[in-house]
C-alpha positions in Angstrom: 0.0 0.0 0.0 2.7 2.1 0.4 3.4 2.6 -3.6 -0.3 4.0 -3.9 -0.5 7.2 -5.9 -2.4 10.1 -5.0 -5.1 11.9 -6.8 -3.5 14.3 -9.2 -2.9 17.7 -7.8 -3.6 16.6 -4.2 -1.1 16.9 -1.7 2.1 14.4 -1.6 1.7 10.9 0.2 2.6 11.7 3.6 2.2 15.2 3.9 -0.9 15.0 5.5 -0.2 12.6 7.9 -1.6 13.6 11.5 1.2 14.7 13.9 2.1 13.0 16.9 1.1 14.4 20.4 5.0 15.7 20.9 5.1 17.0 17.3 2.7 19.5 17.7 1.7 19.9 21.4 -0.9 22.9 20.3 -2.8 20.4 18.6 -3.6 18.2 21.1 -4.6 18.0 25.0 -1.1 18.5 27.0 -1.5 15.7 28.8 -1.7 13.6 25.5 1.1 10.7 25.5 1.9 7.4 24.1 1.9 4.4 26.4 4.2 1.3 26.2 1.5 -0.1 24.1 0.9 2.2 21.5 -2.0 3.9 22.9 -3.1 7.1 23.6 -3.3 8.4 27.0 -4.9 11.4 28.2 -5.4 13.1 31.7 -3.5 9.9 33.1 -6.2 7.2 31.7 -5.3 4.9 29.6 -7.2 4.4 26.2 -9.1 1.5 27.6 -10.0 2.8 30.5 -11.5 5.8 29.1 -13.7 3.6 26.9 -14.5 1.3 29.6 -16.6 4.1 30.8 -17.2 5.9 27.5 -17.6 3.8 24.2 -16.9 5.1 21.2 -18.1 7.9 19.9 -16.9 10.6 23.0 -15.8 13.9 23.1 -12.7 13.6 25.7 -12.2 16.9 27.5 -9.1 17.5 29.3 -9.9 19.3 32.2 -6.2 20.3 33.2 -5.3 21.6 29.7 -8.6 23.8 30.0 -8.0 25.2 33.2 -3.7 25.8 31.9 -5.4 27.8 29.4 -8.0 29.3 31.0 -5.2 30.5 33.6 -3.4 31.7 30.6 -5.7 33.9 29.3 -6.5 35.6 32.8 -3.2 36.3 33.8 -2.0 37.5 30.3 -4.6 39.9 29.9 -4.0 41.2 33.6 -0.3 41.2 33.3 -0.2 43.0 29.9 -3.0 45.3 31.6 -2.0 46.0 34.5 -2.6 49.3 36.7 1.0 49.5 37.6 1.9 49.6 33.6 -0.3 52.6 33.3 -3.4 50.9 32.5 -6.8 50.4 33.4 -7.2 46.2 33.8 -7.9 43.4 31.5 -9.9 40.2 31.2 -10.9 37.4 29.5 -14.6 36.1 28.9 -14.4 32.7 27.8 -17.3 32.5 25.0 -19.3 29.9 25.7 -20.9 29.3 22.1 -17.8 27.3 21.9 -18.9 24.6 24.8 -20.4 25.1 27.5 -21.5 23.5 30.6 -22.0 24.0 34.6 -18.7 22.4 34.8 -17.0 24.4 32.1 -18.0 27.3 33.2 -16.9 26.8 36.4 -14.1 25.6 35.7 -12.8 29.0 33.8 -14.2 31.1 36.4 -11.8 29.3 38.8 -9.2 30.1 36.7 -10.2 34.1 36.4 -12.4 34.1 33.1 -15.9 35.7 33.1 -18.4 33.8 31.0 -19.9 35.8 28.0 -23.1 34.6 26.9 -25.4 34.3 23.8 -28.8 33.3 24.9 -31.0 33.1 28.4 -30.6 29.6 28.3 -26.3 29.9 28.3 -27.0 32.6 31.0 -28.8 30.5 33.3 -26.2 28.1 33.0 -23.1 30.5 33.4 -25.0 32.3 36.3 -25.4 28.2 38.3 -21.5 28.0 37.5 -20.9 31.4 38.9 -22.7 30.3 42.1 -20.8 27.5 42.7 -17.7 29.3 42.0 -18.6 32.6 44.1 -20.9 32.2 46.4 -25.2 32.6 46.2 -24.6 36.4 46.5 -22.8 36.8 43.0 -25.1 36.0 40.8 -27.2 39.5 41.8 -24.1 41.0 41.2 -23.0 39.1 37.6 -20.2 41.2 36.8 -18.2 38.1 35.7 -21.5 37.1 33.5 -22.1 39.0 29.7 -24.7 38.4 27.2 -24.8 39.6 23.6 -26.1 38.3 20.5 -28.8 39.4 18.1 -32.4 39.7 18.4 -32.6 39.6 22.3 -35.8 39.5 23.6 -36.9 41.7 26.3 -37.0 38.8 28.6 -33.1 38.1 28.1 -32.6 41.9 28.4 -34.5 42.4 31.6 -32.8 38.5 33.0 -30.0 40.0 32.3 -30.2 43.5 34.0 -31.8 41.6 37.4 -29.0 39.7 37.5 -26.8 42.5 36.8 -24.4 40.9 34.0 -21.2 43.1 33.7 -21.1 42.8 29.6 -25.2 43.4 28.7 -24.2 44.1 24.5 -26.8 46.1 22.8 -26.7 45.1 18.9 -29.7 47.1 17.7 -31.6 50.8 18.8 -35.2 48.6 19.4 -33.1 46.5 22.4 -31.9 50.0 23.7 -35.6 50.6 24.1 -36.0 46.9 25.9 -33.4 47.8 28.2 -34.8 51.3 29.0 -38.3 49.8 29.6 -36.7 46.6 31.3 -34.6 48.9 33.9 -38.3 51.0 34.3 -40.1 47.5 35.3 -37.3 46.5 37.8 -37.2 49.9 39.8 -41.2 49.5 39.8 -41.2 46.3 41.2 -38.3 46.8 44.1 -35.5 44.7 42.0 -33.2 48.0 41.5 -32.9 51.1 43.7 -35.1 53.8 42.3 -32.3 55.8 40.8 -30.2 52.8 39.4 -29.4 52.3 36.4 -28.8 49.3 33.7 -25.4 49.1 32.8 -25.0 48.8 29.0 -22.3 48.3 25.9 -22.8 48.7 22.5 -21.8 46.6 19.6 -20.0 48.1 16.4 -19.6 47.1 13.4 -15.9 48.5 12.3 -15.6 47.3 9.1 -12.9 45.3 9.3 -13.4 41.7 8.6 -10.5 39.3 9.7 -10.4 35.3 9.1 -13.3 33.4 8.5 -15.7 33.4 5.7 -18.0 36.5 4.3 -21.1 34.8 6.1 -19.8 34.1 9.2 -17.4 37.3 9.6 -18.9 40.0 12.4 -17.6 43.2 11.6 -18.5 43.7 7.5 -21.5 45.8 6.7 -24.0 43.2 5.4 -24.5 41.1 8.3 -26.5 41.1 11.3 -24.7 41.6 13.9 -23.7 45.2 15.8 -24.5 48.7 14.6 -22.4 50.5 11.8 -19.9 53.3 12.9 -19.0 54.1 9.3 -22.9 54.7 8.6 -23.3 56.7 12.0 -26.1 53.6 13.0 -23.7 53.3 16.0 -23.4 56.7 17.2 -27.5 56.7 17.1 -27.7 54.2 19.5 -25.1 55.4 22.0 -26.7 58.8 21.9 -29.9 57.5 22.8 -28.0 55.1 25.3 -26.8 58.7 26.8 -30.3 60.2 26.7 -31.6 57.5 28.7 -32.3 58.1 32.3 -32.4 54.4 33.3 -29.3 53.3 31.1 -25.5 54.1 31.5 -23.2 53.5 28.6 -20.5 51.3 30.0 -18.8 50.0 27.2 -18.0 49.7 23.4 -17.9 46.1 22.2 -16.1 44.8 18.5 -15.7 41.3 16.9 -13.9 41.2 13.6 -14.2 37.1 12.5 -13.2 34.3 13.4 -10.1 31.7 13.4 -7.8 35.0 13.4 -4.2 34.3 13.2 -2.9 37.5 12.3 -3.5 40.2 15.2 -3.6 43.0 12.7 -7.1 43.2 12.3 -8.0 43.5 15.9 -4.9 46.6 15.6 -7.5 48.6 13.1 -10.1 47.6 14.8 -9.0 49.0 18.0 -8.4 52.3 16.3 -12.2 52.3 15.1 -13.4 51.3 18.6 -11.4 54.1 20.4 -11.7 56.8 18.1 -15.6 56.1 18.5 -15.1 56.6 22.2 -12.9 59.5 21.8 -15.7 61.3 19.5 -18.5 60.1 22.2 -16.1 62.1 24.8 -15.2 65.2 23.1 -19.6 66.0 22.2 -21.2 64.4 25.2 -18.1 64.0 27.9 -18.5 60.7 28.0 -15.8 58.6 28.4 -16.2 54.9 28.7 -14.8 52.8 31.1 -14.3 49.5 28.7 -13.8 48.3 25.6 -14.4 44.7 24.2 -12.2 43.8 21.7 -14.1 40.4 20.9 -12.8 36.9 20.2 -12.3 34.6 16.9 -8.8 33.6 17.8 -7.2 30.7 15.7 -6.5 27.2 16.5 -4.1 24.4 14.7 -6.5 21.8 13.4 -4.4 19.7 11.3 -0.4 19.8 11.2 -0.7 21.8 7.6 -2.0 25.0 10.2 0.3 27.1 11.4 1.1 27.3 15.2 -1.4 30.2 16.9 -0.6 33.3 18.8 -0.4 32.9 22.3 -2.3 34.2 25.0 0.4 36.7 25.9 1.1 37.8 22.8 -2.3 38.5 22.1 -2.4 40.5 25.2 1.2 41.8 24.4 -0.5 43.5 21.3 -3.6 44.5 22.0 -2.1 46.0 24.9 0.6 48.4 22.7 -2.1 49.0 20.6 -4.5 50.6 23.2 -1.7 52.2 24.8 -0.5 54.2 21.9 -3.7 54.9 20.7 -4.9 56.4 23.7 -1.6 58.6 23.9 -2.2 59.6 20.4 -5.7 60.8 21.3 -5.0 62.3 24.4 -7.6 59.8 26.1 -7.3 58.0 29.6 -6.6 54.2 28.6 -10.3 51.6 29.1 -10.6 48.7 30.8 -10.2 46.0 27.9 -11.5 42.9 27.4 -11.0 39.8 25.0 -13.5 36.9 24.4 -11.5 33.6 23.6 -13.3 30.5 22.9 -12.3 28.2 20.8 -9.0 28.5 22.0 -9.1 28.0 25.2 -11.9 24.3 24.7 -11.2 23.0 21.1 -7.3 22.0 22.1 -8.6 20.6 25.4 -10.7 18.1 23.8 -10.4 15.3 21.0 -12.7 13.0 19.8 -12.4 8.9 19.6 -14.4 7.2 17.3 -14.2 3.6 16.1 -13.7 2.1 12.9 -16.4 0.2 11.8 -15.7 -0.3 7.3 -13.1 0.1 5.7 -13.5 0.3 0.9 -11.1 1.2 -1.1 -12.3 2.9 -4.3 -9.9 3.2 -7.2 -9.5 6.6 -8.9 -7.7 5.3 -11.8 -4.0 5.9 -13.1 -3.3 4.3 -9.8 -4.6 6.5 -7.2 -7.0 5.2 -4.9 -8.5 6.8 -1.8 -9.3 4.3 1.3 -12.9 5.6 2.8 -13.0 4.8 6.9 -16.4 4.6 8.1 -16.8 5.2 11.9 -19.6 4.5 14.3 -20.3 8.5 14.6 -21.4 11.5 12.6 -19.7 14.8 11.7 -18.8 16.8 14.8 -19.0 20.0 13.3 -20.7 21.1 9.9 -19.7 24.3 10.7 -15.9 24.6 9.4 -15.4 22.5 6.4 -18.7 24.2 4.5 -17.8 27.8 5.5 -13.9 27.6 6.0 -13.2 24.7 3.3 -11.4 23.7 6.4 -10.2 20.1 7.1 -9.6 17.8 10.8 -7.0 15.3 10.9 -7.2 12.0 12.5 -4.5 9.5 14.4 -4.7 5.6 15.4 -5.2 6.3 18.9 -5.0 2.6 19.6 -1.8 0.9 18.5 1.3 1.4 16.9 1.3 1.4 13.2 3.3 -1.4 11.8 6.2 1.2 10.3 6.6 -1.2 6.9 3.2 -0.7 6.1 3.2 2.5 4.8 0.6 5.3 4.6 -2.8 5.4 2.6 -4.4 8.4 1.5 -8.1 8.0 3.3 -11.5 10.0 4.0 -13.5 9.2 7.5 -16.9 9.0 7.0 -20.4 8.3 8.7 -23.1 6.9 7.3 -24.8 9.7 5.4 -23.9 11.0 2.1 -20.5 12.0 1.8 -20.6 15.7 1.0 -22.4 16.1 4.4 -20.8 13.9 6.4 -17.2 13.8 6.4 -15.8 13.3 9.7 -12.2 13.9 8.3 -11.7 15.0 4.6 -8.0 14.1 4.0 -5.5 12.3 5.9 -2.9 9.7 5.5 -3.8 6.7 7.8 -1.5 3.4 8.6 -2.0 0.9 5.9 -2.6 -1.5 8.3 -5.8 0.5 9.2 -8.2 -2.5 10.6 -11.8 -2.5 11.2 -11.9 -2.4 15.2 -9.4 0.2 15.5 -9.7 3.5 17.4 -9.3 7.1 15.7 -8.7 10.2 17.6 -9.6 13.4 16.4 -7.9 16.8 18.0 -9.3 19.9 18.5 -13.2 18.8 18.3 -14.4 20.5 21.4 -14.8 23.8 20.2 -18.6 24.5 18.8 -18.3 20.2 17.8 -21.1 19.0 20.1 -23.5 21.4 20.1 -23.3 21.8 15.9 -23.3 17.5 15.7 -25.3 16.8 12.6 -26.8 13.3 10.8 -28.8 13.1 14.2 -31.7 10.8 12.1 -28.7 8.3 12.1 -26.4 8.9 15.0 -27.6 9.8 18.6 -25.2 12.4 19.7 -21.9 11.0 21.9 -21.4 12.5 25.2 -18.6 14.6 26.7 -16.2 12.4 28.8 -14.2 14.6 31.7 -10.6 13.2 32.8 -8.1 14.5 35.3 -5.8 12.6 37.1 -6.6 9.6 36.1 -10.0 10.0 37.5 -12.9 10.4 34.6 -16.7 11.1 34.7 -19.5 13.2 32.1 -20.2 16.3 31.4 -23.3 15.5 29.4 -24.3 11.9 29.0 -24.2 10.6 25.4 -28.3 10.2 23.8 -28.9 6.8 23.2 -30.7 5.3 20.3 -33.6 4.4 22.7 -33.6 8.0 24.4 -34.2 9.0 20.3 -37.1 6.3 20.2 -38.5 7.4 23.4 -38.6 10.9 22.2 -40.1 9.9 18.7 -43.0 7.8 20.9 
């Protein structure tokens, strides 16, 4: 198998072979090894023991490589912000459309990340995190909580002002009305004092798109999300913010894309935000106290992506970049915060699937392309149809027999290919049997909650280890819990 020729003008044989665990640590879970065996280990369980007590397919979250870069994100952005080095503070609100649950949530908030929100439903959860984390009292005082989003209703506003979220995004002038009426409702019935008021941000659209695709980018004109600085759509809805006697403008907010791995953009961006804040100052003598520079930072998913910035150079940057631009304007320097997501889960998390089929189908002129079925569906539909992005896969198992070679193979579910394409292109071990176990890095991020083909494959659950102990963060749906709901 080793002689087999690629497609033409595919990649060479080999080249996309998945990279070990100590070949490209960023990829994978840091407590990733080897054993004696061949297999996989991760958070000090062995391969078998993790699928003693959670078969094939499972997510696999790490829950000491979360909190190492949970920590990392909190104390870069406070080191780099810091009082001491002429700035105002800095933080990190880990954005929990990437994964969230209880135990995620508090997990980062142990490790000094707020929790920024997208929906009631994420609130509720990130406010039962915050609970355990701080105490019964912090949740009426959620400054560690945010919520943004589109298209909030006026429940989620007013949930959100009772509970006193710290980052409450408007993205629209109607939910600047919400909020107003919202804040009117809670002095009336004895939630707020009768002169409080809600505290707000707004959030802009720059126009600077960076990484991602035109649909899914957050900071172009055509889209829905935030209000336009450039068509003054912005500026309407922090005036009105400023006219409001139940709302106080707290903040500007800005997202520019997603998987960003040139800081750049968030550079213009930041000149956008704070000459916005500086133009709010000079008519109305406001100045804000924060700014929320947004998330979308890039992670390795295969070993053809290049190696991401770090927390602390993303801090490092953002940091020069406020700094000057605040001396440039003459301006006293925000508070500034950062919402990373995917990559602070998706490298704490892989997924194992089993192999269930193996068919070779010959291209002709000698190339051939082995298809692997496994016992799961697509984790994320998300990436490969808007990014034309790709996963990579690795015998988690076994060592390869080295004289076998390397095939050029697909992983697949059951469904039609085009939709269901665990793993587009990777080279697999020729000896590739039916029976063995595939690992899958960097799945956690926006995976589980974006799992499609669930007519065929109830969804897998999410597997905690740590220390060689293991247990779930949500228990897989079973075919009968799929009858059940059916009748």
């Amino acid at each position: 198998m080793s002689a087999v020729v690629v497609p033409a003008g595919e990649a060479p044989l080999g080249s996309l072979r998945a990279p070990e665990p100590h070949e490209r640590p960023d990829l994978w879970p840091t407590t990733v090894r080897r054993g004696p065996d061949g297999a996989l280990t991760v958070g000090g369980r062995s391969l078998d023991q993790v699928l003693a007590q959670a078969p094939t397919p499972v997510f696999v979250l790490d829950e000491a490589d979360l909190r190492g870069r949970a920590a990392s994100w909190s104390a870069a952005m406070a080191e780099e912000f810091w009082p001491q080095y002429g700035m105002s503070g800095g933080d990190a609100f880990y954005a929990a459309k990437a994964f969230l649950t209880t135990r995620v949530g508090q997990v980062v908030l142990e490790e000094g990340m707020g929790v920024d929100t997208a929906s009631r439903v994420e609130l509720a959860v990130g406010l039962s995190a915050l609970q355990e984390v701080d105490g019964v009292e912090s949740v009426n005082r959620a400054g560690r909580l945010g919520l943004h989003g589109n298209a909030k209703t006026e429940a989620e506003i007013a949930f959100a002002l009772r509970h006193r979220v710290g980052h409450l995004v408007l993205d629209s002038l109607e939910e600047v009305g919400l909020a107003a009426r919202a804040v009117r409702y809670l002095r009336d019935s004895g939630a707020y004092g009768a002169d409080e008021t809600g505290q707000v941000m707004v959030r802009l659209t720059t126009g600077v798109h960076a990484g991602g695709h035109e649909y899914i980018a957050t900071a172009h004109e055509d889209q829905k999300f935030g209000l336009s600085v450039a068509a003054g759509t912005a500026r309407e809805a922090i005036n009105a913010i400023i006219a409001a006697p139940e709302l106080s403008l707290h903040g500007l907010h800005s997202h520019i894309g997603s998987q960003i791995m040139d800081l750049a953009g968030f550079r213009e961006a930041a000149r956008v935000v704070l000459s916005l804040r500086h133009e709010v100052a000079r008519d109305t003598g406001v100045l804000v106290e924060e700014i929320d520079l947004g998330g979308g930072y890039g992670i390795a998913y295969t070993g053809a992506d290049p190696v991401p910035p770090s927390p602390a150079q993303v801090a490092r940057t953002l940091a020069e970049t406020v700094r000057s631009l605040c001396a440039e304007l003459g301006d006293a320097v925000p508070h500034v915060s950062v919402e990373p997501g995917r990559s602070v889960v998706g490298p704490s998390t892989l997924t194992l699937y089993t192999v269930t089929g193996l068919k070779h189908v010959v291209l002709g002129e000698g190339a051939s392309r082995l298809y692997v079925s496994v016992d799961g569906g697509m984790s994320d539909n998300i990436r490969p149809a808007l990014y034309d992005a790709a996963y990579t896969a690795l015998v988690a198992n076994r060592y390869p027999d080295p004289q076998a070679g390397l095939v050029r193979a697909r992983v697949v579910g059951k469904h039609c290919e085009s939709g269901d394409v665990v793993v587009r292109d990777v080279d697999l071990p020729a000896d590739l049997r039916v029976g063995d176990v595939l690992a899958v890095p960097a799945t956690g991020a926006y995976g589980r909650s974006m799992a499609s083909n669930y007519n065929l494959f109830a969804r897998p659950g999410v597997a905690w280890v740590r220390e060689g102990e293991q247990g779930w963060l949500l228990r897989p749906e079973t075919v009968e819990d799929l009858l059940r709901l059916e009748g």
